[in-house]
N, CA, C and O atoms as CSV, one atom per row, in Angstrom:
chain,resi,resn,atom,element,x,y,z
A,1,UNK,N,N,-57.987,-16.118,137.553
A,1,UNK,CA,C,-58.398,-17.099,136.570
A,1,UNK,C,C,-58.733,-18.406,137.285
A,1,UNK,O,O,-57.991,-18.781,138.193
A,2,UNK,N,N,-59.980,-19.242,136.878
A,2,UNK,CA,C,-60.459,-20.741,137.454
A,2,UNK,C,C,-59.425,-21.458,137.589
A,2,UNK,O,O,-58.492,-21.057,136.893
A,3,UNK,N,N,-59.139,-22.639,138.394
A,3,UNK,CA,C,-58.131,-22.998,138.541
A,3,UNK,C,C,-57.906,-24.224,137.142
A,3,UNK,O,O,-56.855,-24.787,136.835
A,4,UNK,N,N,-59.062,-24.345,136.587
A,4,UNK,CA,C,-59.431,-25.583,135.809
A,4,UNK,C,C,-58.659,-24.616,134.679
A,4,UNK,O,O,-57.636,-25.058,134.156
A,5,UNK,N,N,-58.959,-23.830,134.460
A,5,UNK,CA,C,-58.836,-23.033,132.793
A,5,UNK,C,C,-57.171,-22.747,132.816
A,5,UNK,O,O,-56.355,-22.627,131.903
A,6,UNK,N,N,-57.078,-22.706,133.954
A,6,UNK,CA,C,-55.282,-22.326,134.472
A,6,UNK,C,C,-54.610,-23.963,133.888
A,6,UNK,O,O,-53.615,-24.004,133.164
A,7,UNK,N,N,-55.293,-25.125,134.314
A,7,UNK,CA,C,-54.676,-26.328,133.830
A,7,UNK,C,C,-55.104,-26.467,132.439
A,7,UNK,O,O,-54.254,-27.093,131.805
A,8,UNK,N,N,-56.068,-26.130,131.759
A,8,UNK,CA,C,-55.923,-26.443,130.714
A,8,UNK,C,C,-54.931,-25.800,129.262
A,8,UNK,O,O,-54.571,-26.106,128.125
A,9,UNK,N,N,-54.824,-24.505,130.490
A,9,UNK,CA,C,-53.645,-23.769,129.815
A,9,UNK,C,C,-52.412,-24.200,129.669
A,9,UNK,O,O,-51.810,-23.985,128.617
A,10,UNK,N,N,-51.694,-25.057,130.981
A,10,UNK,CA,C,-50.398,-25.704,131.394
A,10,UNK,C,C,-50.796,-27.317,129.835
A,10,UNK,O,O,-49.991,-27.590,128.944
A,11,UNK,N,N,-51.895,-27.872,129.990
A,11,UNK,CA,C,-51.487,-28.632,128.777
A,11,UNK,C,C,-51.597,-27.783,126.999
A,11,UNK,O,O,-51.020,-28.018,125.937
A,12,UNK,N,N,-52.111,-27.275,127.209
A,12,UNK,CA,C,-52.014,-26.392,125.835
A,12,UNK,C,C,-49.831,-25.722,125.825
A,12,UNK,O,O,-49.064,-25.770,124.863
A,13,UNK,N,N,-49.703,-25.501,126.441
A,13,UNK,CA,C,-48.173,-25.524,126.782
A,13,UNK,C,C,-47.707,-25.995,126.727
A,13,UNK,O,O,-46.768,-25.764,125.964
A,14,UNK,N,N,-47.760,-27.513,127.603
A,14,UNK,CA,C,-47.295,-28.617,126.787
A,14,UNK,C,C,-47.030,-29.274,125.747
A,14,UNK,O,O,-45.948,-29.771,125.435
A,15,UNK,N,N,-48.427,-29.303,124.949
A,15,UNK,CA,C,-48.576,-29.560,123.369
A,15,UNK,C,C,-47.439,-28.269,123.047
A,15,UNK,O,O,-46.325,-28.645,122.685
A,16,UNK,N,N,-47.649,-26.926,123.151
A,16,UNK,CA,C,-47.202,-26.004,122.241
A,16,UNK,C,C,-45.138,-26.662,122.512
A,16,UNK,O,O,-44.261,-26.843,121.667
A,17,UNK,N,N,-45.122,-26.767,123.492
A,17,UNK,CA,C,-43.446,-27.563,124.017
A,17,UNK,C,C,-43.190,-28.761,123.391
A,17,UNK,O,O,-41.972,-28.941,123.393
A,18,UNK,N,N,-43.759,-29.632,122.875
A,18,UNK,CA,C,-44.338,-30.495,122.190
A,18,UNK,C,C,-43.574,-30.746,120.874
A,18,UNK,O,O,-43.089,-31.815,120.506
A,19,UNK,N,N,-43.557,-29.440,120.170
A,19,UNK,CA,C,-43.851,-29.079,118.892
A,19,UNK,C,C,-45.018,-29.168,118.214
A,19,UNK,O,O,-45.095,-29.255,116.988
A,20,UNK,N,N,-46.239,-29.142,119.223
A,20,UNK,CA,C,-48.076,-29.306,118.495
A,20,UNK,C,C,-48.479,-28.255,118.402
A,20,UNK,O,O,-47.721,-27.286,118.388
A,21,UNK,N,N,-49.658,-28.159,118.322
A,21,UNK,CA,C,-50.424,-26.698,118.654
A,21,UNK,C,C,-51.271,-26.845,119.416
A,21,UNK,O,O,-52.183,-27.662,119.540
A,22,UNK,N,N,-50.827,-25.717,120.125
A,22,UNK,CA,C,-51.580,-24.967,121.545
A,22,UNK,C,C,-52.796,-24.998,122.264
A,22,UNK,O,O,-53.207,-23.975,122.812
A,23,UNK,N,N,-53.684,-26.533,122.345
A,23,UNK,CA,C,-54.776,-26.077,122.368
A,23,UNK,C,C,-54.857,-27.357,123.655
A,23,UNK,O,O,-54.603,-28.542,123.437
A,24,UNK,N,N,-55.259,-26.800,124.969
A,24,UNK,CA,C,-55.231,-28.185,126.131
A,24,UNK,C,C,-56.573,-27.871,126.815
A,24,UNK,O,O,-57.056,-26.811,127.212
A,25,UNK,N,N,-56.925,-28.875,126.820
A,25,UNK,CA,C,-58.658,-29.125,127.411
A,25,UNK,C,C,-58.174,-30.118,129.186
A,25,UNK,O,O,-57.030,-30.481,129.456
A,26,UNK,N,N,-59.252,-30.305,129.978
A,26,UNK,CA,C,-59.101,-30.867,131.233
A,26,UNK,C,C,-60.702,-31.462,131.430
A,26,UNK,O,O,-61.535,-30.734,130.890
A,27,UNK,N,N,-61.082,-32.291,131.903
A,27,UNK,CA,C,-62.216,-32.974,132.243
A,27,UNK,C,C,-62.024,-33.116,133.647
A,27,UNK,O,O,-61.277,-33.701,134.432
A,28,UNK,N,N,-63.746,-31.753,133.645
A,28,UNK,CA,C,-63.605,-32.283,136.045
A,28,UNK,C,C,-64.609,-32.883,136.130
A,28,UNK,O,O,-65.455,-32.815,135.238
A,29,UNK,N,N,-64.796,-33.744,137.399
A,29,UNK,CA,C,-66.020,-34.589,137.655
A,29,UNK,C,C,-66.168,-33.669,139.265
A,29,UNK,O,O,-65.009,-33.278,139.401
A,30,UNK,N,N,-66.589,-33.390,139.924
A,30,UNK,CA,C,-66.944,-32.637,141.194
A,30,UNK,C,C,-66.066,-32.273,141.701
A,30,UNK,O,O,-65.842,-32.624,142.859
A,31,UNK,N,N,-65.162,-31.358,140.969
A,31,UNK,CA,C,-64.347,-30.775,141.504
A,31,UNK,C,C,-63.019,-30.960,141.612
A,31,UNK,O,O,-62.355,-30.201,142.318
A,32,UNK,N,N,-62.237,-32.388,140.669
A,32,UNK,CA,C,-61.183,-32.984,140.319
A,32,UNK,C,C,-61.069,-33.338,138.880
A,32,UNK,O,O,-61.892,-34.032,138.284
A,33,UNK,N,N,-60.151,-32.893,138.431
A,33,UNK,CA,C,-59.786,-33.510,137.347
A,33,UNK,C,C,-59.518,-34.986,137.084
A,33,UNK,O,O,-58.537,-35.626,137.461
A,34,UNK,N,N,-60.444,-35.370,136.451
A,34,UNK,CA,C,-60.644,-37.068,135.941
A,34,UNK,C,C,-59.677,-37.026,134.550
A,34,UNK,O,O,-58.973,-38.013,134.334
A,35,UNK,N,N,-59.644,-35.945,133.659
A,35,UNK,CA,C,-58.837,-36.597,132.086
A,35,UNK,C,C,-58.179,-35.132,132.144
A,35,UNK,O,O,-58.626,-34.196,132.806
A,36,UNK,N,N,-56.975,-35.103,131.287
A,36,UNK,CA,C,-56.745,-33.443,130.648
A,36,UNK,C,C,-55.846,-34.436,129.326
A,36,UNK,O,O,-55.479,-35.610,129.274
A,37,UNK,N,N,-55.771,-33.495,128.567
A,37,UNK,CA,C,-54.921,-33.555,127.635
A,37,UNK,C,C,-54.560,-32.532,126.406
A,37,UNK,O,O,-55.390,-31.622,126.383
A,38,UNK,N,N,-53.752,-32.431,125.567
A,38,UNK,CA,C,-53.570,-31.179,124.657
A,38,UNK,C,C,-53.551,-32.378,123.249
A,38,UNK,O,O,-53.624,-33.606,123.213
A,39,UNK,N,N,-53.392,-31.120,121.993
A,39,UNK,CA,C,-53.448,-31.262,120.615
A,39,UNK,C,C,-52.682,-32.352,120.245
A,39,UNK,O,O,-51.521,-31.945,120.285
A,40,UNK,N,N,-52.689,-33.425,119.932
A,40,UNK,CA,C,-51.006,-33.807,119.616
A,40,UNK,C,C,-51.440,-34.341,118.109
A,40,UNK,O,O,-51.006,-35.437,117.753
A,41,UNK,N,N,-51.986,-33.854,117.541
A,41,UNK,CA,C,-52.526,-33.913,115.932
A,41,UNK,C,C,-50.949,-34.364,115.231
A,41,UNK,O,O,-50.853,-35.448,114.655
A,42,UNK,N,N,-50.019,-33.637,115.320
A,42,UNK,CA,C,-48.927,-32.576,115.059
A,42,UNK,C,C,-47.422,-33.962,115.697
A,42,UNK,O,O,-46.482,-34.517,115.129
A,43,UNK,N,N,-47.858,-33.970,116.788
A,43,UNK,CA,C,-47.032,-34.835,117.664
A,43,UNK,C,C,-46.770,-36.544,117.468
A,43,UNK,O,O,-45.708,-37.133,117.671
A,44,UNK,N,N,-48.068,-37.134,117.013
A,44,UNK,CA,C,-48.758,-37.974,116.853
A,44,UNK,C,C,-49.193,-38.569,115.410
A,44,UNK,O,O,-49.442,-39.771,115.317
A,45,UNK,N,N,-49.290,-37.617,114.163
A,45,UNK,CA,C,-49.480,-37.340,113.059
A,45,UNK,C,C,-50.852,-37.755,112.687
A,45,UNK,O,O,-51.196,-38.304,111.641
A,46,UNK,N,N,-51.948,-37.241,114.201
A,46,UNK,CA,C,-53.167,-38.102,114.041
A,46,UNK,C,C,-54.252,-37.182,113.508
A,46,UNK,O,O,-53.989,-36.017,113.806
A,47,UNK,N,N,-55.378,-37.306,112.825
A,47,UNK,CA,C,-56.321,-36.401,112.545
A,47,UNK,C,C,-57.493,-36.043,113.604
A,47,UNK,O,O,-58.439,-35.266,113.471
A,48,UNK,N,N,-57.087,-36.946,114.813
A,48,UNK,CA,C,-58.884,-37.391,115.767
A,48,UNK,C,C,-57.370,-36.528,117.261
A,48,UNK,O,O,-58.083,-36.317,118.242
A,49,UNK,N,N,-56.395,-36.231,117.516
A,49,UNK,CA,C,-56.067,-36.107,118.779
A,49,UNK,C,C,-56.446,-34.742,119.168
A,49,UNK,O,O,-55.455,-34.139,119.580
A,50,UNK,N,N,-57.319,-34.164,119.184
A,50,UNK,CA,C,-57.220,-33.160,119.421
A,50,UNK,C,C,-57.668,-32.911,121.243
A,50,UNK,O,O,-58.075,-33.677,122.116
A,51,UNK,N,N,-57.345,-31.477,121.204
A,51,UNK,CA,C,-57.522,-31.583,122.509
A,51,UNK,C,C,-57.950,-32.413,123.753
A,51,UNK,O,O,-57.439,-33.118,124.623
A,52,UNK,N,N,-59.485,-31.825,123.262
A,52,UNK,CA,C,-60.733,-32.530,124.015
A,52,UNK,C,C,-60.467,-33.710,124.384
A,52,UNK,O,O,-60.367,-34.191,125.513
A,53,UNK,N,N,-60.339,-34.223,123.211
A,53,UNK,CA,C,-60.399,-35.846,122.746
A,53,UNK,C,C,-59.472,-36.289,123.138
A,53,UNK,O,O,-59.727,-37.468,123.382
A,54,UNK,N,N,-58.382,-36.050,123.392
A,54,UNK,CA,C,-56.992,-36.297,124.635
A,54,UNK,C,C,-57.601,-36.609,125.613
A,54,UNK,O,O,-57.832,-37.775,125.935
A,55,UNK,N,N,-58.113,-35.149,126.515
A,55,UNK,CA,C,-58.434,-35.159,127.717
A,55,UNK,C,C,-59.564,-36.343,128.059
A,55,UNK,O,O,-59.527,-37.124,129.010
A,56,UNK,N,N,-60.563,-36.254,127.029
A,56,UNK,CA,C,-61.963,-38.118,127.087
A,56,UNK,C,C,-61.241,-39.343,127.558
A,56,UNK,O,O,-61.453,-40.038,128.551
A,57,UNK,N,N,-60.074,-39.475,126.339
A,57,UNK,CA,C,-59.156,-40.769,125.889
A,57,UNK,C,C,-58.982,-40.613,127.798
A,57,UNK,O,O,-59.694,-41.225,128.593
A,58,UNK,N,N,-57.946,-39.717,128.148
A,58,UNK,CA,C,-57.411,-39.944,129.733
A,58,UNK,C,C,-57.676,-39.773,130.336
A,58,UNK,O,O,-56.899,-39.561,131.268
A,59,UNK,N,N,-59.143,-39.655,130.535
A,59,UNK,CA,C,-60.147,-40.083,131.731
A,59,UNK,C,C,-60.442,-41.475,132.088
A,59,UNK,O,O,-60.757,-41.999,133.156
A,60,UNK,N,N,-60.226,-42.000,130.730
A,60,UNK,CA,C,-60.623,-43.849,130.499
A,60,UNK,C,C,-61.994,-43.972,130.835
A,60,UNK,O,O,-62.842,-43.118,130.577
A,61,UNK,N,N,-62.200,-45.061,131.422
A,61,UNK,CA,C,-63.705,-45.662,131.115
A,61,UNK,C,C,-64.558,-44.953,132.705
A,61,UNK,O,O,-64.212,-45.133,133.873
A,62,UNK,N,N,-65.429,-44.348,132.309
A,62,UNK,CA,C,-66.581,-43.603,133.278
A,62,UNK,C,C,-67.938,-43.989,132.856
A,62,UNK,O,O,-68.285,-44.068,131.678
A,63,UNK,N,N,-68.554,-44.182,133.692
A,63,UNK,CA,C,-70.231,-44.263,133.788
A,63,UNK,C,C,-70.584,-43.275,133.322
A,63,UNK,O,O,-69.995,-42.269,133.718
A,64,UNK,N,N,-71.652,-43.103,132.318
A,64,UNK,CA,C,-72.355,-41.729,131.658
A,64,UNK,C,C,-72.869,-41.038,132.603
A,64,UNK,O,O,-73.299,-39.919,132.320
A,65,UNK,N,N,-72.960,-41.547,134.023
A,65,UNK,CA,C,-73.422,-40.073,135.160
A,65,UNK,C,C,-72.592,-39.462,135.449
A,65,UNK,O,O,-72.757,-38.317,135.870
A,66,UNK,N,N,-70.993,-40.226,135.272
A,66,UNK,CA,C,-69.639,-39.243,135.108
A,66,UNK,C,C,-69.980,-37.881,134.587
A,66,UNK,O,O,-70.310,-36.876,135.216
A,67,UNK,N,N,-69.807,-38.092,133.123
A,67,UNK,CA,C,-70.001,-37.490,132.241
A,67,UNK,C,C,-71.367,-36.471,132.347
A,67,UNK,O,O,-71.584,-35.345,131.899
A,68,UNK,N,N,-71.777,-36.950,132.756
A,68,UNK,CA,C,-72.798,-35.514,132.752
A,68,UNK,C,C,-73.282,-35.263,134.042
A,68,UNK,O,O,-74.454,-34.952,134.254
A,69,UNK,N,N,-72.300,-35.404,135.045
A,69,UNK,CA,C,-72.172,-34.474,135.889
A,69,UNK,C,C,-70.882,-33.826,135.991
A,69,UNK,O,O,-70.470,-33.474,137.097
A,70,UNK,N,N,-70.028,-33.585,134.660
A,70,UNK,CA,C,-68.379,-33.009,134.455
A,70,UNK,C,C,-68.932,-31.621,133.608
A,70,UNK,O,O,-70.043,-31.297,133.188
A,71,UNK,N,N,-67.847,-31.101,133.584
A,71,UNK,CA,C,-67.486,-29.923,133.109
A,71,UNK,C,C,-66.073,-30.044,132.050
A,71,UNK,O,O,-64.968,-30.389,132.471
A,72,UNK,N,N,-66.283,-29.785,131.008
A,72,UNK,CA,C,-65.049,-29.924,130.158
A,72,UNK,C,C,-64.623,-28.229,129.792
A,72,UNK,O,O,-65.433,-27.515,129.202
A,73,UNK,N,N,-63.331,-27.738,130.202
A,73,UNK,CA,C,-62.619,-26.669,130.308
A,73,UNK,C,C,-61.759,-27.369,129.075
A,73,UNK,O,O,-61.399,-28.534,128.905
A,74,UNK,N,N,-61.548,-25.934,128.137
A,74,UNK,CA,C,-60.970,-25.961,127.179
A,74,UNK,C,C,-60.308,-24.621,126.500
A,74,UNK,O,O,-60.891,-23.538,126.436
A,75,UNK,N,N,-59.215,-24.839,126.090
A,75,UNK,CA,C,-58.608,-23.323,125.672
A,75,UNK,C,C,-59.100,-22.253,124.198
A,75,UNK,O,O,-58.848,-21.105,123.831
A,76,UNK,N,N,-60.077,-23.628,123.587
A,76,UNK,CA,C,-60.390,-22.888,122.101
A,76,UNK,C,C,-61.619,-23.656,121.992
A,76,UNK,O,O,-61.906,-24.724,122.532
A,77,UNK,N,N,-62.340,-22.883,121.149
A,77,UNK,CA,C,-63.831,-23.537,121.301
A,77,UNK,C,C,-63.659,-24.967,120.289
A,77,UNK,O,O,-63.144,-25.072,119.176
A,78,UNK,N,N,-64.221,-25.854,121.047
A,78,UNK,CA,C,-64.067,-27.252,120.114
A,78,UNK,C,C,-64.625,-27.485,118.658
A,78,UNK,O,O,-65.710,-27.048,118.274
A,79,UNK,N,N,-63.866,-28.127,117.995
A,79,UNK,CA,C,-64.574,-28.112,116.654
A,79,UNK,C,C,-65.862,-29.065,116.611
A,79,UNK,O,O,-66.599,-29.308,117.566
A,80,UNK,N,N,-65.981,-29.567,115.265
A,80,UNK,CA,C,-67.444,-30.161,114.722
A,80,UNK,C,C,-67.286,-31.437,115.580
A,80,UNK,O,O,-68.181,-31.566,116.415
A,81,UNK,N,N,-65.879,-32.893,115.549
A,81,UNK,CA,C,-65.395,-33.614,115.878
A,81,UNK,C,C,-65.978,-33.583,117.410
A,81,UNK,O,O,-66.991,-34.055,117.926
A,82,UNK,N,N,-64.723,-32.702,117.968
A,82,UNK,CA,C,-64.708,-32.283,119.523
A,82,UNK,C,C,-66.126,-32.421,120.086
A,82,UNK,O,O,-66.531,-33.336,120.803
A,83,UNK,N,N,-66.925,-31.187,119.571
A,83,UNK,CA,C,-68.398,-30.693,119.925
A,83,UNK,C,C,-69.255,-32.410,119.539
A,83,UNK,O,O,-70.009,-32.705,120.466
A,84,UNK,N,N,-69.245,-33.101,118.804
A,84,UNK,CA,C,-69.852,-34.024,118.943
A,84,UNK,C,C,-69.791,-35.322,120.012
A,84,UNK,O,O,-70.739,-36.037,120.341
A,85,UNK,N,N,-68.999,-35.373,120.263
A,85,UNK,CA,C,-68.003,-36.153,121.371
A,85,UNK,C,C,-68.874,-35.628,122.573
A,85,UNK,O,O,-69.747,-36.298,123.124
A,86,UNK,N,N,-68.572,-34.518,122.860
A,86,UNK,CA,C,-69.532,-33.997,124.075
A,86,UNK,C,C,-70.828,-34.315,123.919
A,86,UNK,O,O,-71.465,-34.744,124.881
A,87,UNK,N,N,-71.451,-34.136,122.582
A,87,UNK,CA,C,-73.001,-33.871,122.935
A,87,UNK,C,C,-73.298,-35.970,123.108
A,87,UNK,O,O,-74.391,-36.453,123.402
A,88,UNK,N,N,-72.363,-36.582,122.905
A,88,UNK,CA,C,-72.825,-38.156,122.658
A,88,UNK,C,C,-72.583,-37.952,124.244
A,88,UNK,O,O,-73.533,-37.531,124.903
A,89,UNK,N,N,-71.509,-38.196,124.807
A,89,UNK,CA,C,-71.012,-38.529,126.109
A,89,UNK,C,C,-71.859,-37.731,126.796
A,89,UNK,O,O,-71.678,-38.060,127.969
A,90,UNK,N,N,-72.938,-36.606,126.756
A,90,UNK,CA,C,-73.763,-36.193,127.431
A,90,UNK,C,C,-72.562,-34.897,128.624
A,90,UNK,O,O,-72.678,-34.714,129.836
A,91,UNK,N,N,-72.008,-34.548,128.101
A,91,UNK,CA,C,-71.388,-33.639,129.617
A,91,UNK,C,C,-71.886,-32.195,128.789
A,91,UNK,O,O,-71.760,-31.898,127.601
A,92,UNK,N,N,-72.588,-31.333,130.094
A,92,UNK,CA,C,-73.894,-30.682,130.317
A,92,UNK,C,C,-73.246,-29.276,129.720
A,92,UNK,O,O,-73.913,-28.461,129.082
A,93,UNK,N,N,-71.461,-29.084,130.111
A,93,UNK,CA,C,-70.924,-27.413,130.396
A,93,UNK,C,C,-69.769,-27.345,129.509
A,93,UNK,O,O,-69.117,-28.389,129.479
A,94,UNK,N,N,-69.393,-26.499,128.861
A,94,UNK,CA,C,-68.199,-26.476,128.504
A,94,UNK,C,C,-67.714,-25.210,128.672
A,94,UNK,O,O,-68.209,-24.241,128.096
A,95,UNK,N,N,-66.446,-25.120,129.686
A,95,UNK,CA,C,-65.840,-23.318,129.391
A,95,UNK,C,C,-65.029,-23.508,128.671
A,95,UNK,O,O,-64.298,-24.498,128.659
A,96,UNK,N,N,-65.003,-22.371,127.757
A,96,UNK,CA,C,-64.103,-21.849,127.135
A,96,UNK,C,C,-62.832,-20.954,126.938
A,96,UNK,O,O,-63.085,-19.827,127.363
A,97,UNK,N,N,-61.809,-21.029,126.545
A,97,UNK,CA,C,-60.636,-20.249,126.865
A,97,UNK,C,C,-61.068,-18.991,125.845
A,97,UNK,O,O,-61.381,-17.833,126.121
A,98,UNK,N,N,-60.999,-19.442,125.002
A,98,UNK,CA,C,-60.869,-18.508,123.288
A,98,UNK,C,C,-61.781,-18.834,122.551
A,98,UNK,O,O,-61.913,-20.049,122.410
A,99,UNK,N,N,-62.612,-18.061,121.910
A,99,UNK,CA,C,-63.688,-17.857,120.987
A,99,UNK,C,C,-63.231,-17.910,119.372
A,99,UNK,O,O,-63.900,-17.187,118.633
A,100,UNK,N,N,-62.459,-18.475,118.927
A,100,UNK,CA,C,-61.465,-17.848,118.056
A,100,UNK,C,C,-60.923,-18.891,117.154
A,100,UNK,O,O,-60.686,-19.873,117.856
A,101,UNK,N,N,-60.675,-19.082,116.141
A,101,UNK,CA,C,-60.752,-20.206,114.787
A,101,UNK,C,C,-58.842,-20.403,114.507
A,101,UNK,O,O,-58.333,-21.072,113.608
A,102,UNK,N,N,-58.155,-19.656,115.498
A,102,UNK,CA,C,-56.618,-19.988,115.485
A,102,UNK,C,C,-56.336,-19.748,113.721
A,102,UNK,O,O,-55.255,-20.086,113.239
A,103,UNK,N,N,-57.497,-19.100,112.809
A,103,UNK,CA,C,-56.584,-18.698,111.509
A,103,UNK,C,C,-56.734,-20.261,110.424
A,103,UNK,O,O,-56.159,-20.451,109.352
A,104,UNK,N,N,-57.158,-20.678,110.745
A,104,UNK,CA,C,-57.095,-22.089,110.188
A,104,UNK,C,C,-58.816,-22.721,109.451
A,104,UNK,O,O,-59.846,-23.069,110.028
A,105,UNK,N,N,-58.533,-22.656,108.278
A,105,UNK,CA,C,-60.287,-22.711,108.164
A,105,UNK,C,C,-60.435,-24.264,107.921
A,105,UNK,O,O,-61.561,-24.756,108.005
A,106,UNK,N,N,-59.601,-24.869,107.693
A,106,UNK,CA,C,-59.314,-27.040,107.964
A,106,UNK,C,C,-60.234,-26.794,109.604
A,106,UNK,O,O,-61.285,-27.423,109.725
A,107,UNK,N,N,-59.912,-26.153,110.431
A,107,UNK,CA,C,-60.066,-26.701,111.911
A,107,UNK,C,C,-61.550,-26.494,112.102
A,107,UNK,O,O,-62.071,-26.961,113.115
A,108,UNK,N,N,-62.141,-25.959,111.384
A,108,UNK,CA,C,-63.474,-25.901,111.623
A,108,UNK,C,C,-64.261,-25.686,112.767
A,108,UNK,O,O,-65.403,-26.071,113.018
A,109,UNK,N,N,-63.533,-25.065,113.369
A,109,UNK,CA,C,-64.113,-24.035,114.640
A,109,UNK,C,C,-65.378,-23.634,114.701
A,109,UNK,O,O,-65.720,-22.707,113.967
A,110,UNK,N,N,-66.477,-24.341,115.721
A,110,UNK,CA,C,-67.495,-23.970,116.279
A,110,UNK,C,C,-67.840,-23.504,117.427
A,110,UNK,O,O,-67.188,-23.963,118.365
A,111,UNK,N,N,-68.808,-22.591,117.737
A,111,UNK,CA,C,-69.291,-22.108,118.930
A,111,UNK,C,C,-70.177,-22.830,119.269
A,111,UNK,O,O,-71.254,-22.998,118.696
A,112,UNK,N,N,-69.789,-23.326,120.246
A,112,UNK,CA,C,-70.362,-25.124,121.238
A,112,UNK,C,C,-72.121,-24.632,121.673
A,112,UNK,O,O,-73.103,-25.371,121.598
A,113,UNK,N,N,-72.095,-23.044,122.167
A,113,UNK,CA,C,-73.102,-22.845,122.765
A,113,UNK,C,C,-73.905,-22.591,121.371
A,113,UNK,O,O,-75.015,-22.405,121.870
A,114,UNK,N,N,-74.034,-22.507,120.510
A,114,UNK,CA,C,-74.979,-22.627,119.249
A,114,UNK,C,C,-75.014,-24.011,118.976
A,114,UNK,O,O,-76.078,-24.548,118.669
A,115,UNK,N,N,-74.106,-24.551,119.045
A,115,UNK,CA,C,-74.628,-26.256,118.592
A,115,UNK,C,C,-75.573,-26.613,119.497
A,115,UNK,O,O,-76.713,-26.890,119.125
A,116,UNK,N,N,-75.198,-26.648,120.816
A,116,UNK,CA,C,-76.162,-27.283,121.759
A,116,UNK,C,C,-77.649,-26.823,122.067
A,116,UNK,O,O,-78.523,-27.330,122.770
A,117,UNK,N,N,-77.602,-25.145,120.924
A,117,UNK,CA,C,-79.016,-24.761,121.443
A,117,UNK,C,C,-80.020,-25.450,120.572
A,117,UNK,O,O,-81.227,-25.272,120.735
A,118,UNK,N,N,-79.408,-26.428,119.420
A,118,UNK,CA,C,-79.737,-27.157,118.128
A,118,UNK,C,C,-80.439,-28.161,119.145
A,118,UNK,O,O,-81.594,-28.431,118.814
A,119,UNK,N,N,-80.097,-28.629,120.037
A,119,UNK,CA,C,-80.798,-30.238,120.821
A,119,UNK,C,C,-81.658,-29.881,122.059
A,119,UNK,O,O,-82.202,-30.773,122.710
């Protein structure tokens, strides 16, 4: 397994240790992790923490050539929220852990590679 998808697993663990749910994303810029973070919706009692959006928040402030020369690794495909975040901040890739809506039809689970074939 990538070594990136392996860390985004260790924060999805975290959150799940947490008492959140399970879902940890990591932001690389050439080959280092610049942000990671997990769900803390749950932790936090917030509606916007989700994964992704952890991992953006703790990257802090980057130049948009950051950003779209990164790769955002993630354990569940990002929702509507998530997926928009990326397509503003311009970052080009996203892997995915899980294809899969976690059972929850609130979370609004999208497949990133159909949104982006929209632009």
């Amino acid at each position: 397994m990538d070594n990136f998808m392996q860390a985004a697993i260790a924060e999805a663990q975290a959150g799940f240790a947490e008492g959140g749910i399970p879902i940890g994303s990591v932001l690389v810029h050439r080959g280092a992790v610049i942000g990671r973070g997990h769900n803390r919706r749950v932790q936090q009692g917030s509606a916007i923490l989700h994964g992704e959006m952890d991992a953006l928040e703790n990257a802090g402030r980057q130049s948009a050539q950051v950003y779209r020369d990164s790769v955002l690794y993630t354990t569940l495909s990002p929702c509507a929220m998530s997926s928009g975040a990326i397509l503003l901040y311009g970052i080009p890739r996203v892997v995915i852990g899980e294809n899969a809506d976690a059972g929850d039809p609130a979370s609004c689970r999208l497949n990133i590679t159909s949104l982006l074939q929209q632009y």
